[in-house]
C-alpha positions as CSV (number, residue, x, y, z in Angstrom):
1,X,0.0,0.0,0.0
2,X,1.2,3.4,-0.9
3,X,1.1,5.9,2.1
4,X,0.4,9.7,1.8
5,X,-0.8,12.4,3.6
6,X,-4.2,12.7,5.2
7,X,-5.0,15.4,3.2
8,X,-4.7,13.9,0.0
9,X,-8.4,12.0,-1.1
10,X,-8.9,10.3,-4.4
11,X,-9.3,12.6,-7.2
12,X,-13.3,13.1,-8.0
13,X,-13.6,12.1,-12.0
14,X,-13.9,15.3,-14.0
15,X,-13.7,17.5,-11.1
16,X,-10.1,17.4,-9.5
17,X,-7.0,18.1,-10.9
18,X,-4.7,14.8,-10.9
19,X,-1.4,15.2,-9.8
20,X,1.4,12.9,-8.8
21,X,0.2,11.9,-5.8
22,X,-3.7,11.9,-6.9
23,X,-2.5,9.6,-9.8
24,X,-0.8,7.0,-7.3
25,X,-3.7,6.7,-4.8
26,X,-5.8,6.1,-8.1
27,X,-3.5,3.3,-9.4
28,X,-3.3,1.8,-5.7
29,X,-7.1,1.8,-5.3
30,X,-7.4,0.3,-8.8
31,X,-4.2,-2.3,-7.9
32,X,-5.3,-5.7,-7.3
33,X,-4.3,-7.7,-4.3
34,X,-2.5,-9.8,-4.0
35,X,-0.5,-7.9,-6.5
36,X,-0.6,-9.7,-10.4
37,X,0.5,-8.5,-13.7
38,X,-1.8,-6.0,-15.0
39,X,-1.5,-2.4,-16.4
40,X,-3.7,0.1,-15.3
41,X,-4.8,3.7,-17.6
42,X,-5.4,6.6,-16.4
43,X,-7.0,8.8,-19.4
44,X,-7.0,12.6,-18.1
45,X,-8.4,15.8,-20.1
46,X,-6.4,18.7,-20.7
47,X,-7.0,20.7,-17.4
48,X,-5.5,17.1,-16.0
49,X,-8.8,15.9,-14.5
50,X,-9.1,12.0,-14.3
51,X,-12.0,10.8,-17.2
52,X,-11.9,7.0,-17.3
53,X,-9.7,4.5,-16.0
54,X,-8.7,1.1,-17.7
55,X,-7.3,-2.0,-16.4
56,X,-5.8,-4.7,-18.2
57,X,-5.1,-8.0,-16.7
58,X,-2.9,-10.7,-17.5
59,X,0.2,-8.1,-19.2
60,X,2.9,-10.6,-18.2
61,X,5.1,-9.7,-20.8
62,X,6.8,-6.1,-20.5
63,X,5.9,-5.2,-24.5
64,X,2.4,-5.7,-23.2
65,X,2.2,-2.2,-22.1
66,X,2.2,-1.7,-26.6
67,X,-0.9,-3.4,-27.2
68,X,-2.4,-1.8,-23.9
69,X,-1.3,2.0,-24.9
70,X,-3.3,1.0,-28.4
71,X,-6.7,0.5,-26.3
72,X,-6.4,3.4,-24.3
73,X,-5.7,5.2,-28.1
74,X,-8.9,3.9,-29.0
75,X,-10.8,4.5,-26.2
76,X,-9.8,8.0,-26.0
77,X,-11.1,8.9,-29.3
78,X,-14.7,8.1,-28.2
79,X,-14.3,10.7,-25.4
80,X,-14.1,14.0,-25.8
81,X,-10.8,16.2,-24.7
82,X,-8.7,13.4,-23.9
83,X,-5.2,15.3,-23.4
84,X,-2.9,12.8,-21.2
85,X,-2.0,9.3,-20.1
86,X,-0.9,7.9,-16.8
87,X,0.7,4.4,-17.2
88,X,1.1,2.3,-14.4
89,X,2.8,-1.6,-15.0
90,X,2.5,-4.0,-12.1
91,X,5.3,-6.7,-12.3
92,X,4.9,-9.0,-9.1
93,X,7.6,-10.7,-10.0
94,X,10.0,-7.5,-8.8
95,X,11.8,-7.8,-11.8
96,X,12.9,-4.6,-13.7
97,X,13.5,-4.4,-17.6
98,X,16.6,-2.3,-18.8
99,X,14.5,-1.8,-21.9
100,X,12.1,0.1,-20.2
101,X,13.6,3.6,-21.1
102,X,13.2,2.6,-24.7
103,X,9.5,1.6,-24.0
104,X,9.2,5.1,-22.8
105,X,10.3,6.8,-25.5
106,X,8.4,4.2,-27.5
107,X,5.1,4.7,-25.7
108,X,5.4,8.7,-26.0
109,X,6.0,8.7,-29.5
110,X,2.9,6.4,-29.8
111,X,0.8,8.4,-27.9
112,X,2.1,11.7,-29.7
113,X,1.0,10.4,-32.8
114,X,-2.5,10.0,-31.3
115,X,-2.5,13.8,-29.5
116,X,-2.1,12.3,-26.3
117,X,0.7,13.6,-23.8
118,X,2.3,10.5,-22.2
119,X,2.7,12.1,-18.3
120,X,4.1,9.6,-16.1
121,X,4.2,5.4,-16.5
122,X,5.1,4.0,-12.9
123,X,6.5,0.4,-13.4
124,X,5.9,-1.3,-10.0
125,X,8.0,-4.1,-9.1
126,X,10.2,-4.2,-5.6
127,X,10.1,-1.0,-5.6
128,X,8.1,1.8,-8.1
129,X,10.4,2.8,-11.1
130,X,9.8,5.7,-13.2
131,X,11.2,5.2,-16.8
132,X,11.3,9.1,-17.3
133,X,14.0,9.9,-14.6
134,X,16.0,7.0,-15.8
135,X,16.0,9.0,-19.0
136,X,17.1,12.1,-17.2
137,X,13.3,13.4,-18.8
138,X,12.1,16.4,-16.4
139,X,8.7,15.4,-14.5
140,X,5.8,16.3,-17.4
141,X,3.0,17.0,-14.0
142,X,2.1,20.9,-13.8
143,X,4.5,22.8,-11.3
């Protein structure tokens, strides 16, 4: 479980602003437990207010984050001023994936070609990895 603040609630769709800490009591309330391989979706507008949230089971495979970023693509396009994406990977198995910075830069240029902003993909294994910073990216939330 992810600890925070007390004065930090979960983000009312379409009303509050996400921001990083908003985004990861949304992806631990959406987290199954026990803990299996599954990538969750967070589809903001553009004032960075949540819209819809999708979770995909089963993503064993680190590549599966592809195939899940093409949903969340489609999706978007039936809702109106879809403007960013939260990624969040689950990999119970701890393991981390060298090849995840290139999945980041992968995943933004796919998104980019869709109009979406790629904001933040948190790769939870042993510990929560952000591809970005491993890049040396600045953080994409609002100051």
């Amino acid at each position: 479980m992810l600890n925070f603040c007390g004065s930090h609630r979960l983000p009312r769709a379409r009303v509050d602003t996400v921001d990083d800490a908003g985004a990861r009591l949304l992806i631990d309330s959406f987290m199954a437990r026990p803990r299996r391989s599954e990538t969750i979706v967070l589809l903001l507008d553009h004032a960075r207010r949540g819209v819809q949230v999708i979770n995909v089971t089963d993503t064993h495979e680190p590549d599966a984050v592809h195939d899940v970023v093409d949903l969340a693509i489609a999706k978007s396009a039936g809702l109106a001023d879809i403007g960013g994406v939260v990624l969040a990977s689950v990999r119970p198995d701890g393991r981390t994936d060298l090849d995840d910075v290139e999945r980041w830069l992968d995943l933004d240029e796919q998104l980019a070609g869709a109009g979406l902003e790629l904001i933040e993909w948190y790769v939870f294994g042993r510990s929560v990895s952000l591809p970005r910073v491993l890049l040396g990216e600045p953080t994409r939330w609002a100051p």
